[in-house]
N, C-alpha and C positions, 0 to 999 in steps of 0.2 A: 614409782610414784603413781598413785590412784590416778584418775582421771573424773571428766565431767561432761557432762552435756551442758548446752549453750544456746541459747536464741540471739544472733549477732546482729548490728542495725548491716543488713547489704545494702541501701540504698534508701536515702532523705527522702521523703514524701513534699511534693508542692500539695496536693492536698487532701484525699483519705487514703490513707496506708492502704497497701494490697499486699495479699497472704498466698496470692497465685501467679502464676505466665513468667515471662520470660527475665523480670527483675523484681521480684519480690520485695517487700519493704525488710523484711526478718530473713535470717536462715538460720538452718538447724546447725552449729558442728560441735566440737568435741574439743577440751585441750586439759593437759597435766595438772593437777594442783599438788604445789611444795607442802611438805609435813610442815607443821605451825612452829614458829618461834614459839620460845617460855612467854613472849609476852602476846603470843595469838590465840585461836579458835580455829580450828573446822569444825563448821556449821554445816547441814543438810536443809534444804528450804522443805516445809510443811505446806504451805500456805501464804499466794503470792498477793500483795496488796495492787487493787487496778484504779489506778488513778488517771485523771486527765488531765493532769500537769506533766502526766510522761510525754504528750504529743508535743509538748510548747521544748524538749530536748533532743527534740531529732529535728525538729528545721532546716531546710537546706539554707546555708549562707549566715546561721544567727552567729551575730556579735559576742564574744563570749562576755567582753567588756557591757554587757546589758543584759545579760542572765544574771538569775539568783543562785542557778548552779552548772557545771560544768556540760558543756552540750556533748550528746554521745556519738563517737565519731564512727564513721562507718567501719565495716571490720573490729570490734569492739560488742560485749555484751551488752544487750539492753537493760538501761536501769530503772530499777524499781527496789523497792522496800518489799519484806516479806518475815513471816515471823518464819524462826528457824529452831531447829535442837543440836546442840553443843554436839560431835561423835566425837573429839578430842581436840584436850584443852593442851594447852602449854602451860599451864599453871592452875594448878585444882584448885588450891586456895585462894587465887580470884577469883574462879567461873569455872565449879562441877561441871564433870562431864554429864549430858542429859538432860542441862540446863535449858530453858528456852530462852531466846530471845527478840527480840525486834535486830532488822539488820539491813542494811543496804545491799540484799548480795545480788543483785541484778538479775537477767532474766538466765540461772545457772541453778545446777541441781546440789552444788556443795561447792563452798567460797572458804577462804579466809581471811578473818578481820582482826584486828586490832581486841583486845579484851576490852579497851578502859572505852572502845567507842561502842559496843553494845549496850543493849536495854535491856535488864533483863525481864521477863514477866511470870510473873507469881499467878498461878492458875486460879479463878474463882469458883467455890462450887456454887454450881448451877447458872454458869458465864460458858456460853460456848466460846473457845479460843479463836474465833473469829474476832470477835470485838477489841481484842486486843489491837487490831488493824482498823478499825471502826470508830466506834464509840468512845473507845478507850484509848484509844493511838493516836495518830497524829491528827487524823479527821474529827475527831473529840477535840483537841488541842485548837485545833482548827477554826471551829466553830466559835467555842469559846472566846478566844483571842479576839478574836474579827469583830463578833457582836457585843462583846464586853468591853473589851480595851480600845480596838478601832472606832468601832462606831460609839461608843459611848452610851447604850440603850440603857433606857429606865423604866420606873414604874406609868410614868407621864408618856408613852414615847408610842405612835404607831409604828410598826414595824413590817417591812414589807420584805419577802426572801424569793427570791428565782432558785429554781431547781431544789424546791423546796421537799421532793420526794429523793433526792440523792441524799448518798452519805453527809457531804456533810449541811445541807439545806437541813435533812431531817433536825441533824443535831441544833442546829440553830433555832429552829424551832419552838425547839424543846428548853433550849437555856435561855430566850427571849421570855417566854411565857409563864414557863415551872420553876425557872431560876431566879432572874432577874425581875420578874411579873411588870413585863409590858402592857401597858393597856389593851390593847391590839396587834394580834400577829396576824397577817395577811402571806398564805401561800400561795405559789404558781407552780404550776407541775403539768407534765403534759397528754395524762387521761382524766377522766371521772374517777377512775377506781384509784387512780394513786390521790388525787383529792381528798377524795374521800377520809385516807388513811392518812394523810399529812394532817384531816381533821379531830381524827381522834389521838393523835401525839398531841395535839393540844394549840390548833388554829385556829380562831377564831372565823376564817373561809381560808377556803381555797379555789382561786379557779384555774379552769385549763386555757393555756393557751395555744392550746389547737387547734379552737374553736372559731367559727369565724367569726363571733362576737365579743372575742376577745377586750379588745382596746374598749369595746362599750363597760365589759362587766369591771374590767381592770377604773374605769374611771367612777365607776357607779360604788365598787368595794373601798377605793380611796375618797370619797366623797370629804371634802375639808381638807385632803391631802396629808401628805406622812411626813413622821420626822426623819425615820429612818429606813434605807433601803440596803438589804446582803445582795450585793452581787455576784451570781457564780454564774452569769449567761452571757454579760457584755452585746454587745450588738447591738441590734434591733430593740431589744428588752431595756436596753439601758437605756438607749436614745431615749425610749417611751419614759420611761421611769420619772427622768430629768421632769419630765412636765408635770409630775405627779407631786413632787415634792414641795416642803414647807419650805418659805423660807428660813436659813443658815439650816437645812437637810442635812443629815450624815451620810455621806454613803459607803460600804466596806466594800470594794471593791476585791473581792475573792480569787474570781476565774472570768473567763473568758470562751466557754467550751463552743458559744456557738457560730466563733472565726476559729478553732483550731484547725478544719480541715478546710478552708478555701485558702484558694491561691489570690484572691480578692476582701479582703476582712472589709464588712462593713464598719461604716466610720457613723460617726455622731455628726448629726446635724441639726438636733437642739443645743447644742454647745453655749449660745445665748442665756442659756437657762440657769446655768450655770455663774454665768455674771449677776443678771439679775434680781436673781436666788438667792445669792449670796453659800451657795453649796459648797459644801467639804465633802471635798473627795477625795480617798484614802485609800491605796493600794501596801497592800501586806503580804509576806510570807513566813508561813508556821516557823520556819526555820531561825527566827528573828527571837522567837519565846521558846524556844527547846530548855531554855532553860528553869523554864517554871513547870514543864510536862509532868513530873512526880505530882507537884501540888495540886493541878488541873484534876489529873487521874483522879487524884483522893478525894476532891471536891466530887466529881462527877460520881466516881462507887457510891460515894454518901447518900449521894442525892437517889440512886439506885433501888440503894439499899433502902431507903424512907419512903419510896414508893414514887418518888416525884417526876422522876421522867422515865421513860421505856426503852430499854433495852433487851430484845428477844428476839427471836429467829427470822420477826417482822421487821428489821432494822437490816438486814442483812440477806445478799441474793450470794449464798456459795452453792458454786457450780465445779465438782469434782469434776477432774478431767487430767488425761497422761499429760506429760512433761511437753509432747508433740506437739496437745494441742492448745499452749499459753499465750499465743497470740490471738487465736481465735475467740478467747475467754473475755478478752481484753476490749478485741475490739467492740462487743456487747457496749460499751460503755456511749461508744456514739450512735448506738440503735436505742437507747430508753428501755433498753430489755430490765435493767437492773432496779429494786427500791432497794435504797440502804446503801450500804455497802458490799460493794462485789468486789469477792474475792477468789481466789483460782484455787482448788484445794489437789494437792498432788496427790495421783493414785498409782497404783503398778499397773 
């Protein structure tokens, strides 16, 4: 039997993972993979997708009965999505060998899955195979979903996004504005230069909230207040937000990235606002619309291919690096290193 390498959870983080000393959150080993049933794959991972929904699966103590997916138990691979290439099928006439696909193969160097649960992906010329993880993956799916379906955005609607330089802030963006043509899109991102660049995808502003004039510029850029707010920050951002909002507001509640590493999550203390307001608020996961992801995709290439939203190397932070170093890629994700989508690209 071949074998694999493996990144395994050794030990729940209370609150940011550590990659060094005496208990490390991750460790490196090794273990056997079975040749594929006629109805499997062996897959080889290319290119690892880095999301911050991974932190919310290694919690120490979470309920698995309040997850949207299975929590990773320690001694156990860490999971993640990653686009992969078929080394051998179990059945050619499902899925050629050399195929690529989207896959859940966790943080491991060759997996085997299910045929009928792969995605496969058709290469585009002049699409780097990143986006497939991005744009075009779930984080595309993502975006969409949340700002179209959740929140209900329209041509009437101001629209306001946290984490508006991440993967999928950018995309929201970009389908509130070029898509759907909101009136007003209002981004938040945490330099001038990612500003900047959140404003030529097509923001009407952006400001940083790093700044300590924050709460002034945030109330000065909602002036009349919003209909609509993407949340991918929760926290402190949201509290604020609540105050900004129209009444009956939408808000898609996406993520939460700025409690994933405290052992203390800030809590909301405009909550009031939310009565008075008369606010909808709507918490979602991609996984809810997996089943419309073919049609999302082809909507979005279209839109690509027409010129109407941007998808290029500025959409996306890949950072080659050995199989060693996939934690460390990762955790960029809580440092603001990344615009776009960051992604881990396996090298020898």
């Amino acid at each position: 039997m071949p074998s694999t390498r493996q990144w395994i959870l050794n030990s729940k983080p209370t609150d940011m993972p550590t990659l060094t000393g005496p208990n490390p959150t991750f460790k490196l080993t090794s273990a056997e993979i079975p040749s594929p049933s006629s109805s499997q794959a062996l897959v080889k991972t290319l290119m690892f997708s880095n999301d911050p929904a991974q932190r919310t699966w290694i919690v120490p103590g979470a309920d698995p009965e309040r997850l949207y997916a299975p929590p990773v138990e320690e001694g156990t691979p860490m999971a993640s999505f990653a686009l992969a290439e078929v080394v051998e099928s179990g059945s050619e006439k499902d899925l050629a060998k050399g195929s690529l696909v989207l896959a859940p193969t966790k943080w491991t160097e060759y997996s085997i899955h299910e045929i009928k649960g792969l995605q496969v992906v058709k290469p585009i010329e002049g699409l780097d195979l990143g986006h497939f993880l991005g744009a075009f993956g779930f984080t595309g799916l993502t975006g969409y979903y949340g700002i179209k379906e959740i929140a209900g955005a329209g041509k009437d609607d101001t629209v306001v996004v946290s984490g508006a330089a991440g993967a999928t802030g950018s995309m929201v963006v970009q389908i509130a504005k070029k898509i759907l043509g909101c009136k007003r899109v209002i981004g938040i991102a945490g330099t001038d230069e990612k500003c900047r660049w959140v404003e030529k995808l097509g923001a009407d502003v952006c400001i940083n909230y790093k700044k300590d004039s924050f709460k002034e510029d945030l109330v000065r850029v909602t002036e009349g207040f919003v209909e609509v707010y993407f949340d991918n920050v929760g926290g402190e951002m949201l509290d604020l937000m609540l105050t900004r909002m129209k009444r009956h507001g939408r808000i898609a509640a996406c993520g939460a990235i700025s409690n994933y590493n405290k052992t203390d999550p800030t809590g909301i203390k405009n909550f009031f606002e939310i009565v008075s307001m008369r606010l909808h608020i709507h918490g979602f996961i991609v996984l809810d619309y997996i089943h419309k992801f073919g049609d999302v995709v082809a909507e979005l290439s279209q839109a690509w291919k027409e010129g109407k939203i941007v998808v290029d190397e500025s959409m996306q932070t890949v950072i080659e690096a050995k199989f060693e170093e996939v934690p460390n890629v990762w955790m960029k994700l809580f440092e603001g290193a990344n615009t776009g989508k960051l992604c881990t690209k396996i090298v020898a």
